[in-house]
MARPAFI-799913 format. One line per 2 residues: number of its first residue (from 1); their letters; for each residue x, y negated, z of C-alpha. Coordinates in pm, whole numbers, always signed. Layout:
BEGIN
NUM> a> X/Y/Z; ... .
END
This chain:
BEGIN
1> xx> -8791/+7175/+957; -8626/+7373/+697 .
3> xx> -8560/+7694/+817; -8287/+7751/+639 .
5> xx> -8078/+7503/+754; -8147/+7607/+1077 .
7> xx> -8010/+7953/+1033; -7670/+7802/+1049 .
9> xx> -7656/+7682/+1373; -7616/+8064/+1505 .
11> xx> -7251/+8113/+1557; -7235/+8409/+1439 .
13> xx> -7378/+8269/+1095; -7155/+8278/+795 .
15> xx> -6968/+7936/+651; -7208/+7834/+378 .
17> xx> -7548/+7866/+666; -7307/+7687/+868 .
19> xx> -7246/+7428/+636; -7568/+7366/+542 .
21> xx> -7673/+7341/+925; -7409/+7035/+961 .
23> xx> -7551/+6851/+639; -7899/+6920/+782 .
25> xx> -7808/+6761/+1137; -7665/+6431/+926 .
27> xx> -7965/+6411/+729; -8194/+6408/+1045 .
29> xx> -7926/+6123/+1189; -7991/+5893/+923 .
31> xx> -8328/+5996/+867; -8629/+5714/+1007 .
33> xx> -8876/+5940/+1115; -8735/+6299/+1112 .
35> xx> -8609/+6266/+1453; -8993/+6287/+1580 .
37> xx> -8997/+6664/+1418; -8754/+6811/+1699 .
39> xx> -8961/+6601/+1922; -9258/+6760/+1844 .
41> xx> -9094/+7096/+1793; -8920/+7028/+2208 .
43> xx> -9273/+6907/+2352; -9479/+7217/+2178 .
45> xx> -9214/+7486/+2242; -9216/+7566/+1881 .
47> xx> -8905/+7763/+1854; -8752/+7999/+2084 .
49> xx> -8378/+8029/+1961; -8162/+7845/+2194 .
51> xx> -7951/+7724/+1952; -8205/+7537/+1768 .
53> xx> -8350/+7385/+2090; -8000/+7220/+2190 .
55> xx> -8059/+7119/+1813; -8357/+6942/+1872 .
57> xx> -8182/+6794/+2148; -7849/+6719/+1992 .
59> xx> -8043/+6491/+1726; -8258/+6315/+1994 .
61> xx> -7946/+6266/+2196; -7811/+6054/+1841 .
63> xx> -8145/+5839/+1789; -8151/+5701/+2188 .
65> xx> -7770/+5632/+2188; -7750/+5497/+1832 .
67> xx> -8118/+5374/+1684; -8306/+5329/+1979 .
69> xx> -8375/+4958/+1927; -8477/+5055/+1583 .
71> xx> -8787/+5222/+1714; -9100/+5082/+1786 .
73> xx> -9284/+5089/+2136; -9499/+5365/+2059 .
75> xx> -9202/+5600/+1887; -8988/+5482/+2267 .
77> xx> -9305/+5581/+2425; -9313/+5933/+2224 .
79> xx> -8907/+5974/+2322; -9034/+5950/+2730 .
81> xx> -9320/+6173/+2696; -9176/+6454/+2483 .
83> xx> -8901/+6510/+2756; -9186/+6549/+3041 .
85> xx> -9380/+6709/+2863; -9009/+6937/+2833 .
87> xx> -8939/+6910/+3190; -9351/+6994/+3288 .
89> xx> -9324/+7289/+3092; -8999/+7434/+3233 .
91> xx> -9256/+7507/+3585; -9435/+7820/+3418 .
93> xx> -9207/+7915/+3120; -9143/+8260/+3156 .
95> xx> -8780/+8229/+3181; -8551/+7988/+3261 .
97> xx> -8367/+7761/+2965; -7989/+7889/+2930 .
99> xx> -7754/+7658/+3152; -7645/+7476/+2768 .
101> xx> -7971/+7381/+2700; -8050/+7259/+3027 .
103> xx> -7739/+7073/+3039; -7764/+6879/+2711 .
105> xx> -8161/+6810/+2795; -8015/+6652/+3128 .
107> xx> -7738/+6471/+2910; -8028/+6327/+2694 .
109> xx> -8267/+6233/+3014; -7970/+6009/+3143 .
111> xx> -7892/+5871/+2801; -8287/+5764/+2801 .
113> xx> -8219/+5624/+3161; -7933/+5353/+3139 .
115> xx> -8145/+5273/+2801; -8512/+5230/+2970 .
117> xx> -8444/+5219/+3359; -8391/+4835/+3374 .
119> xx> -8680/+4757/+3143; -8943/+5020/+3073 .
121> xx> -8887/+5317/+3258; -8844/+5183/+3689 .
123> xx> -9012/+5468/+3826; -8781/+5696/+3614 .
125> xx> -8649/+5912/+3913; -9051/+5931/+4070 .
127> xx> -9180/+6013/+3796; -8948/+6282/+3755 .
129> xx> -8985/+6404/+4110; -9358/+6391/+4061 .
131> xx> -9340/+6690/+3813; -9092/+6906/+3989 .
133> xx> -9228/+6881/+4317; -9017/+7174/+4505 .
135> xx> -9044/+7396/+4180; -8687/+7583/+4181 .
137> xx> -8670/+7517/+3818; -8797/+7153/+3864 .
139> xx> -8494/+7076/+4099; -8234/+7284/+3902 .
141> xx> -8316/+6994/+3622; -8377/+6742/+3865 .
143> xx> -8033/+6762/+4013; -7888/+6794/+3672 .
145> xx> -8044/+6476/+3541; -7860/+6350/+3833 .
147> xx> -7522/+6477/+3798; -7574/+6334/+3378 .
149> xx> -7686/+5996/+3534; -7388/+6005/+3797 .
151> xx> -7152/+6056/+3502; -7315/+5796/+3279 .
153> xx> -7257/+5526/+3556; -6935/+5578/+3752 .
155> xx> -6704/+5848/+3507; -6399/+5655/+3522 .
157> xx> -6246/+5914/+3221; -6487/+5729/+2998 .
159> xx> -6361/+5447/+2884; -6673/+5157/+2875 .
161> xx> -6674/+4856/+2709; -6720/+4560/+2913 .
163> xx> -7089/+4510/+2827; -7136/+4854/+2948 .
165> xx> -6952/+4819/+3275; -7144/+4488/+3369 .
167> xx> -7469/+4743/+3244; -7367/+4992/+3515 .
169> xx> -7349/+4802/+3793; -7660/+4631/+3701 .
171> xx> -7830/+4983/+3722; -7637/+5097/+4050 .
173> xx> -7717/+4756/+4220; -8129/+4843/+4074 .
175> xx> -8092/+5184/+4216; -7956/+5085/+4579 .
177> xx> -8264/+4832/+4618; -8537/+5045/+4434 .
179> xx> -8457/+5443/+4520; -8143/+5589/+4615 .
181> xx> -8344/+5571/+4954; -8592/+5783/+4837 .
183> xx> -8331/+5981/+4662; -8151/+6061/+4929 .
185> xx> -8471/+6162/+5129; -8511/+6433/+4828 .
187> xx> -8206/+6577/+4861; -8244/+6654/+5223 .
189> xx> -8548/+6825/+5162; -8387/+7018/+4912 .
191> xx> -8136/+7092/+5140; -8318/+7215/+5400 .
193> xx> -8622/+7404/+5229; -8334/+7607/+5027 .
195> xx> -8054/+7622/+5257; -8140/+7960/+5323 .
197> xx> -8270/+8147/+5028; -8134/+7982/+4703 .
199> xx> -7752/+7895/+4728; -7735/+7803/+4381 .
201> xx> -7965/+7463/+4425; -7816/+7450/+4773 .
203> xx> -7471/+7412/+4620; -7623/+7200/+4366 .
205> xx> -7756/+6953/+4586; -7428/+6939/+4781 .
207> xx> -7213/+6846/+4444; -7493/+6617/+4386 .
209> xx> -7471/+6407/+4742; -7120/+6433/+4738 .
211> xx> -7112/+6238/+4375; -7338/+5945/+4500 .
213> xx> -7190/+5940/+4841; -6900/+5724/+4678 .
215> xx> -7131/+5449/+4538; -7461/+5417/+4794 .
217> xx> -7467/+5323/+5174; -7286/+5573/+5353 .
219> xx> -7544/+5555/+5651; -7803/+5710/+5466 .
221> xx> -7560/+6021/+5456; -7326/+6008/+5733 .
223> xx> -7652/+6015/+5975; -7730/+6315/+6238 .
225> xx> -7962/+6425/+6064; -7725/+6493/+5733 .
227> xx> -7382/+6584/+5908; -7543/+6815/+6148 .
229> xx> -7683/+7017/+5855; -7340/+7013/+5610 .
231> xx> -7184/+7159/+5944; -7399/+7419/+5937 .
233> xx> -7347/+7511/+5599; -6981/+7533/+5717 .
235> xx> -7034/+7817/+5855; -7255/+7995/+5568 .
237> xx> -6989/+8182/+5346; -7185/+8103/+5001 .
239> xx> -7186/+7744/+5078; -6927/+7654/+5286 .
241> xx> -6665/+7552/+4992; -6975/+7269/+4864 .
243> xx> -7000/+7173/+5188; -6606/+7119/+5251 .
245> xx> -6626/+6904/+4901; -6937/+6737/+5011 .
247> xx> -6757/+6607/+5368; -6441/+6551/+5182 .
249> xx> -6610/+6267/+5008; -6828/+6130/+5305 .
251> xx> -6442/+6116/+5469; -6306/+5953/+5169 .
253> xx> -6569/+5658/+5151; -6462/+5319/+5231 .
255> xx> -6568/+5170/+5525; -6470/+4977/+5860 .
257> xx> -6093/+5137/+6011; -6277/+5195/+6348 .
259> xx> -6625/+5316/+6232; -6415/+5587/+6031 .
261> xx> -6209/+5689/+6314; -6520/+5769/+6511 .
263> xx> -6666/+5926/+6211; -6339/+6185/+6145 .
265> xx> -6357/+6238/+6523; -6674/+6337/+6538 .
267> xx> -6683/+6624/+6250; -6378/+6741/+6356 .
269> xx> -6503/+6798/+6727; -6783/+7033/+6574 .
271> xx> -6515/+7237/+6281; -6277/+7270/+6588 .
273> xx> -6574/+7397/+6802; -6667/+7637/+6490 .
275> xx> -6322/+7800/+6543; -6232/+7651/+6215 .
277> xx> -5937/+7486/+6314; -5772/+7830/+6367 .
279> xx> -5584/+7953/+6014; -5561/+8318/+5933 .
281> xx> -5370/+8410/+5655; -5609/+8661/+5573 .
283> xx> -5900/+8421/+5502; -6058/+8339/+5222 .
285> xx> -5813/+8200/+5022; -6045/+7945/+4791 .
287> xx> -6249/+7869/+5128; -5909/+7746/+5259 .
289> xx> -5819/+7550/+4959; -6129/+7355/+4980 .
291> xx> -6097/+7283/+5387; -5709/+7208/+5322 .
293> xx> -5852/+6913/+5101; -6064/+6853/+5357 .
295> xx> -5834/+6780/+5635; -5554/+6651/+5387 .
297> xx> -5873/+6351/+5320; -5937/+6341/+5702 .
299> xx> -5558/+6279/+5805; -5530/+6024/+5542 .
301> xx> -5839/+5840/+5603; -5682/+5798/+5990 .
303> xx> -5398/+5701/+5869; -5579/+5410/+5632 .
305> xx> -5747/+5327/+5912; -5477/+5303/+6153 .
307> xx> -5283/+5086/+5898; -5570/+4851/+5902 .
309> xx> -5595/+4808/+6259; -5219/+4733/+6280 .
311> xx> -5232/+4486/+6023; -5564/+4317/+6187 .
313> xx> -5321/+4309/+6546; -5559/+4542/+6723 .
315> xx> -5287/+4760/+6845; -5531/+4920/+7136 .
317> xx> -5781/+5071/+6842; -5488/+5146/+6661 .
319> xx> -5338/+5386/+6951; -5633/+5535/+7008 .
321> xx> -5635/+5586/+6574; -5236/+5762/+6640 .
323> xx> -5344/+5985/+6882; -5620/+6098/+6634 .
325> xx> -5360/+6147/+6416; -5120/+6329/+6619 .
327> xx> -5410/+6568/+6724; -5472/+6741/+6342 .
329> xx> -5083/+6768/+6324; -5113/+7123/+6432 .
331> xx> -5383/+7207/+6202; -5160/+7036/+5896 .
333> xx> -4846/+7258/+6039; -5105/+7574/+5982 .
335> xx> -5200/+7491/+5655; -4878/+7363/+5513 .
337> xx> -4688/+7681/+5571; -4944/+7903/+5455 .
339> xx> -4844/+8155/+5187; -5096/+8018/+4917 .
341> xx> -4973/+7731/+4717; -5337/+7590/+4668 .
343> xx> -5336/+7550/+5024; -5062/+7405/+5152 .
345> xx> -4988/+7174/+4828; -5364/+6996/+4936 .
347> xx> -5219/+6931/+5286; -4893/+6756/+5170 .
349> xx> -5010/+6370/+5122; -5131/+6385/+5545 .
351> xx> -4772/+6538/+5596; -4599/+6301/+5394 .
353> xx> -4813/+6007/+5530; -4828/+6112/+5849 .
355> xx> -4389/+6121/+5825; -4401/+5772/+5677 .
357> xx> -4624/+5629/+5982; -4328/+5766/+6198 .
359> xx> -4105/+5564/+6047; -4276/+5258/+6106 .
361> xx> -4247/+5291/+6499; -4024/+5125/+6742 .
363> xx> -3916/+5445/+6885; -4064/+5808/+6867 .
365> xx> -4234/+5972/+7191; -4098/+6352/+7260 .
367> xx> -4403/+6488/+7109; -4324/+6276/+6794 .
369> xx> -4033/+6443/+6745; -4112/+6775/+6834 .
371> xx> -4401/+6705/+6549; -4136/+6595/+6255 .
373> xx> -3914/+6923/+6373; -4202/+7135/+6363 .
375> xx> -4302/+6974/+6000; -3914/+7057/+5894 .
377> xx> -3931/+7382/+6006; -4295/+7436/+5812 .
379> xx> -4128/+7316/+5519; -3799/+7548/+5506 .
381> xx> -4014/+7850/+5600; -4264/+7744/+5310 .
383> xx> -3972/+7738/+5097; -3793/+8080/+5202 .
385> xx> -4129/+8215/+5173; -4183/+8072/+4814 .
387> xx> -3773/+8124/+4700; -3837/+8531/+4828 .
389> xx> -4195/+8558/+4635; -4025/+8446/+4311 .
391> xx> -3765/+8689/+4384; -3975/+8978/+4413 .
393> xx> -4188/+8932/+4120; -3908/+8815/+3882 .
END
């Protein structure tokens, strides 16, 4: 590679190194066969700057998403086993990539995925786990390649063409009937052989379920097994906020109106039994945030459901769906006039809903009424509260 070139992709390099650098990457772009030096370089270690590494990758990031049919089966072949090769070697590196590199490298793994997973590459994700085992760094990339894959398939702020989109949900519809199974069964190892002495992955793994929850059978999360153990991390400080996310979107799947009643019910029986259902100003603000989202999604995923059942004419699961409703009310009142905005702006669609579902009845029971009073009151004593903040600190 020519060294010189490369100088310029420090940052700190002046504008002609850094000029040369960009004219160096577009050469490599358009070159045939050039592409198979940063291979080589990736597979062998041969550099240790960082910046040239996300280099390396950067240009084989461009030949997989723009020349990849152009290469032959044994230069495809080279492509697969350079990056394990990569991921094999990040086991007993000394130290760890920087998060950049091992971002892009995860970027380029799921670029090399919705290219090969349909055709040449169906044991992609095994193969995968077969190197990392329950290697710390192994699963720090191994739930990054997932995020990168996650993003590729479902990241509705990128806009796909239609070939693309039909693409997709070929390779969501491959993964449901091939290995999100086995997936799944990964991450609850993870879970549970790190729960306790590496929040980082744990967190990790949480972002990750809660991004594929939306997309794969919801039984294979919302099991005993699963909830019981994102409860528990409810009530571990460093990954309680991941765990609030990852429920949030377990609530916020689709599903049958009385399955998800019973579902809501049940996790809020155990957070009310945690004492969670008890707001002190003094908590941890961001904590709070993240659980005001939490029951904001749970309210309104009642309220879907109880919308449902009216609509469908079964008004007895659809009482039993109100007085679900009518039992969080409380908890919304305690979160909605809290002094931190984050907080009790997250709560307002289940207030506002909640109001709307009012409307809709006949007539209003005492306690109905007492409830919309009570939200009134929350409101003009969230608004004093906000009108004498400004005051003070204008």
């Amino acid at each position: 590679m020519d060294e010189q070139a490369l100088l310029g992709l420090n940052p700190n390099a002046d504008a002609d190194f850094r000029q040369r650098a960009l004219a160096y990457f577009e050469q490599l772009k358009i070159s045939q066969d050039a592409w198979q030096v940063c291979a080589e370089a990736l597979a062998q270690s041969i550099y240790s700057d960082d910046h040239i590494k996300f280099f390396c990758f950067q240009v084989l990031e461009h030949q997989i998403k723009f020349k990849y049919s152009e290469l032959t089966e044994v230069q495809q072949q080279l492509i697969r086993e350079t990056l394990i090769t990569w991921l094999q070697a990040q086991m007993v590196n000394p130290q760890p990539e920087k998060t950049f590199i091992r971002n892009k490298a995860a970027q380029v793994f799921a670029l090399l995925f919705v290219t090969e997973y349909l055709t040449k590459w169906p044991k992609f994700f095994f193969d995968i786990l077969s190197v990392v085992d329950l290697n710390p760094r192994g699963v720090d990339m191994y739930l990054r390649i997932l995020m990168a894959v996650d993003a590729e398939l479902v990241d509705r702020d990128v806009v796909h063409t239609s070939e693309e989109a039909r693409r997709n949900t070929l390779l969501k519809d491959t993964m449901r009937e091939q290995c999100i199974p086995s997936l799944v069964e990964s991450w609850y190892q993870i879970l549970q052989n790190y729960q306790y002495n590496n929040s980082e992955l744990t967190c990790q793994c949480l972002e990750v379920v809660g991004a594929y929850v939306s997309w794969i059978d919801l039984s294979l999360i919302a099991n005993e097994r699963f909830i019981n153990m994102l409860l528990g991390h409810m009530s571990v400080e460093v990954l309680r906020e991941e765990a609030c996310d990852c429920l949030f979107e377990i609530v916020n799947k689709g599903m049958d109106p009385i399955d998800k009643t019973k579902l809501v019910e049940s996790l809020c029986q155990v957070l009310q039994s945690a004492g969670l259902f008890s707001i002190d100003q003094e908590d941890d603000v961001d904590f709070l945030a993240r659980f005001s989202k939490l029951v904001n999604g749970m309210g309104q995923a009642l309220i879907a459901s109880w919308t449902k059942l009216i609509k469908s004419g079964d008004m007895e699961s659809a009482q039993d769906t109100l007085q679900a409703i009518e039992a969080k009310v409380a908890l919304m009142l305690q979160l909605l006039i809290h002094e931190d905005d984050d907080i009790s702006s997250n709560i307002i669609g289940f207030c506002y809903d909640y109001l709307h579902i009012l409307k809709q009845l006949s007539a209003l029971s005492d306690q109905q009424k007492a409830n919309v009073e009570a939200i009134m009151l929350a409101v003009m004593k969230k608004l004093t509260y906000d009108e004498e903040y400004n005051f003070e600190n204008e």
